[in-house]
C-alpha positions as CSV (number, residue, x, y, z in Angstrom):
1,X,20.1,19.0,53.8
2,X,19.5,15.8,54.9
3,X,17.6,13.2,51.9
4,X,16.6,10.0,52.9
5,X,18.0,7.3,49.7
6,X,15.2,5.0,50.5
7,X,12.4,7.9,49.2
8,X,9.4,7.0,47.6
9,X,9.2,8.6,44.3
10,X,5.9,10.8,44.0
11,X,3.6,10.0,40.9
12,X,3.0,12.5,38.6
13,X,-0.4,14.7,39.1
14,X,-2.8,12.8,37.4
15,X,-4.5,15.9,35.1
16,X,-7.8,15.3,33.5
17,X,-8.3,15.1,29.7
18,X,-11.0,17.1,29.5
19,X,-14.0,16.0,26.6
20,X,-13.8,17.5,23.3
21,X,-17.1,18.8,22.5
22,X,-18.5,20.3,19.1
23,X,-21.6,22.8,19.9
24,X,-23.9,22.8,16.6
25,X,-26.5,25.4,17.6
26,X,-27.7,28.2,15.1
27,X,-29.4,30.0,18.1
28,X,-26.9,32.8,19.3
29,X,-29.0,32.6,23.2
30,X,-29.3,29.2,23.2
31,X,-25.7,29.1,22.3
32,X,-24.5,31.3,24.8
33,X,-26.4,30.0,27.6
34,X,-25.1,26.3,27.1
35,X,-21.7,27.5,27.0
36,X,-22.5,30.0,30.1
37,X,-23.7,26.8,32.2
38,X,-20.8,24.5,30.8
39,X,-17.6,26.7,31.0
40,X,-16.6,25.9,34.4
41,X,-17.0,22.2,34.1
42,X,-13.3,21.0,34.1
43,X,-14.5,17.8,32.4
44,X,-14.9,19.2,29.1
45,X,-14.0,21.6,26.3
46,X,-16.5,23.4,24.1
47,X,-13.5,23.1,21.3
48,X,-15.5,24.0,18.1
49,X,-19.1,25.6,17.0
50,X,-21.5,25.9,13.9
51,X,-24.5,27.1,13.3
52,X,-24.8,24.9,10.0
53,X,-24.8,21.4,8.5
54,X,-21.5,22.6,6.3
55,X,-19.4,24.1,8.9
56,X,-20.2,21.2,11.5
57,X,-18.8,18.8,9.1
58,X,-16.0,20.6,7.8
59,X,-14.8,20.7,11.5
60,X,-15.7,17.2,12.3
61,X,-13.3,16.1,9.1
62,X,-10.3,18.7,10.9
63,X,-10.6,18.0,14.2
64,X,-11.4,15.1,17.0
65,X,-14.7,15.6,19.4
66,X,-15.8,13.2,22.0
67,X,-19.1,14.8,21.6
68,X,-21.2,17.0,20.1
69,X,-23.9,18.6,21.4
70,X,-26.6,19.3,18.2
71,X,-29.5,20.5,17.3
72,X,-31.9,19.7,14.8
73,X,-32.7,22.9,13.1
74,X,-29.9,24.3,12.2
75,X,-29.2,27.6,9.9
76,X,-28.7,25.7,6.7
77,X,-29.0,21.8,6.9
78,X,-29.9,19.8,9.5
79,X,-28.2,17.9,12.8
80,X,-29.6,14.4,11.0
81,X,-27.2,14.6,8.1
82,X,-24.0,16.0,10.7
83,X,-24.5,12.7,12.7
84,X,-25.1,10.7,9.6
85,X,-21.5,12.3,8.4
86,X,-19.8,10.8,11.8
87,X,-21.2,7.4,11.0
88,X,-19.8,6.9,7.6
89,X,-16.9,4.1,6.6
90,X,-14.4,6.9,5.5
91,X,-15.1,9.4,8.8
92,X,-11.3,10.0,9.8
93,X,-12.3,9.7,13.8
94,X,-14.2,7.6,15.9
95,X,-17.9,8.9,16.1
96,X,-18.2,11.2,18.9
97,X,-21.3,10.6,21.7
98,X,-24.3,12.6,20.6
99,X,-26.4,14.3,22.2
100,X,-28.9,16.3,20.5
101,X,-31.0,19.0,22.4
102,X,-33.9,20.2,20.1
103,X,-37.1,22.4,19.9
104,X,-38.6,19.6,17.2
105,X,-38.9,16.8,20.3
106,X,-41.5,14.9,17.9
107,X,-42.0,11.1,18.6
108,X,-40.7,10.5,14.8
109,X,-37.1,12.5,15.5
110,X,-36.8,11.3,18.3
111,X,-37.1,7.7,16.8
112,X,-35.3,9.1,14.2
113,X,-32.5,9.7,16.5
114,X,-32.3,6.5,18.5
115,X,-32.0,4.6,15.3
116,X,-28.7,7.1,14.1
117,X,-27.6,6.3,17.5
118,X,-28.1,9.3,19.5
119,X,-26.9,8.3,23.1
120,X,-29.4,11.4,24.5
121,X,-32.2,13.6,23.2
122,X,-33.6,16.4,24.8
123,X,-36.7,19.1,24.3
124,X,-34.8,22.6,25.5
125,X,-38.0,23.9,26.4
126,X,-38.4,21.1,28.7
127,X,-35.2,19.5,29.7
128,X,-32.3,22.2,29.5
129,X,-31.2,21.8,33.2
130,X,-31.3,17.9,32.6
131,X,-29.5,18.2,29.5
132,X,-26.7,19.8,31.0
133,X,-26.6,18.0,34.3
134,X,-26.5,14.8,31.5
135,X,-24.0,16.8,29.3
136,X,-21.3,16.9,32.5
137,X,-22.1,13.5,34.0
138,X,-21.0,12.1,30.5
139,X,-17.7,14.4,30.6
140,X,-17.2,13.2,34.3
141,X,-17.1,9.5,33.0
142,X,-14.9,10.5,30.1
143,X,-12.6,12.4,31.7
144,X,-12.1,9.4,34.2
145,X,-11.8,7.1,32.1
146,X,-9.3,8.8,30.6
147,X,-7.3,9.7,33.0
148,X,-7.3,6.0,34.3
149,X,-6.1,5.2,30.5
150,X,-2.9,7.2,31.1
């Protein structure tokens, strides 16, 4: 077998980090068909989910998200107080992106949520396909960025 010495070496595959996302939903359909229309994008993760403000949190304090994808009304508590959590001196993690996808699309939460920072908010009955086409354009970015990080 014949080798050349002069060979280039090949890089490594370059494999995407995919985006950590937390799905806060209390709606078991709504639930199912965000994670129906997101599980083949290989720029994310759906790596945790609650249905309330206490088991949100609880996860947010255990584990790292990018982003988590919340809505307003949730079982117990509300997705307010879960982003007000991520914002606080002693959160153990950077603040993930938020995006908050909501029945309640009021003028005042939606204020609300551009002054806690929310990066996108969306009415489900009226913006579900956008929301997710939003969802994976923000988990493309992510997942190049990372991967140009590395």
């Amino acid at each position: 077998m014949h080798m050349a010495i002069n060979s280039p070496v090949q890089p490594a595959a370059h494999f995407k980090v995919p985006m950590k996302v937390l799905l806060v939903e209390d709606s078991v359909l709504i639930r199912n068909a965000l994670m129906e229309m997101l599980v083949d994008s290989e720029d994310l993760s759906i790596d945790g989910i609650a249905s309330t403000q206490k088991t949100a949190i609880e996860l947010l304090n255990e584990h790292h998200f990018d982003m988590i994808l919340i809505d307003i009304e949730l079982a117990e508590g509300n997705g307010f107080e879960v982003i007000r959590h991520t914002q606080k001196e002693n959160y153990p993690y950077p603040a993930p992106v938020a995006v908050m996808l909501t029945n309640h699309a009021y003028p005042q939460y939606r204020s609300l949520a551009k002054n806690l920072g929310v990066k996108h908010f969306f009415d489900k009955s009226m913006d579900f396909d956008l929301a997710i086409e939003t969802i994976e354009t923000e988990a493309a970015n992510f997942s190049q960025h990372k991967q140009a990080d590395n």
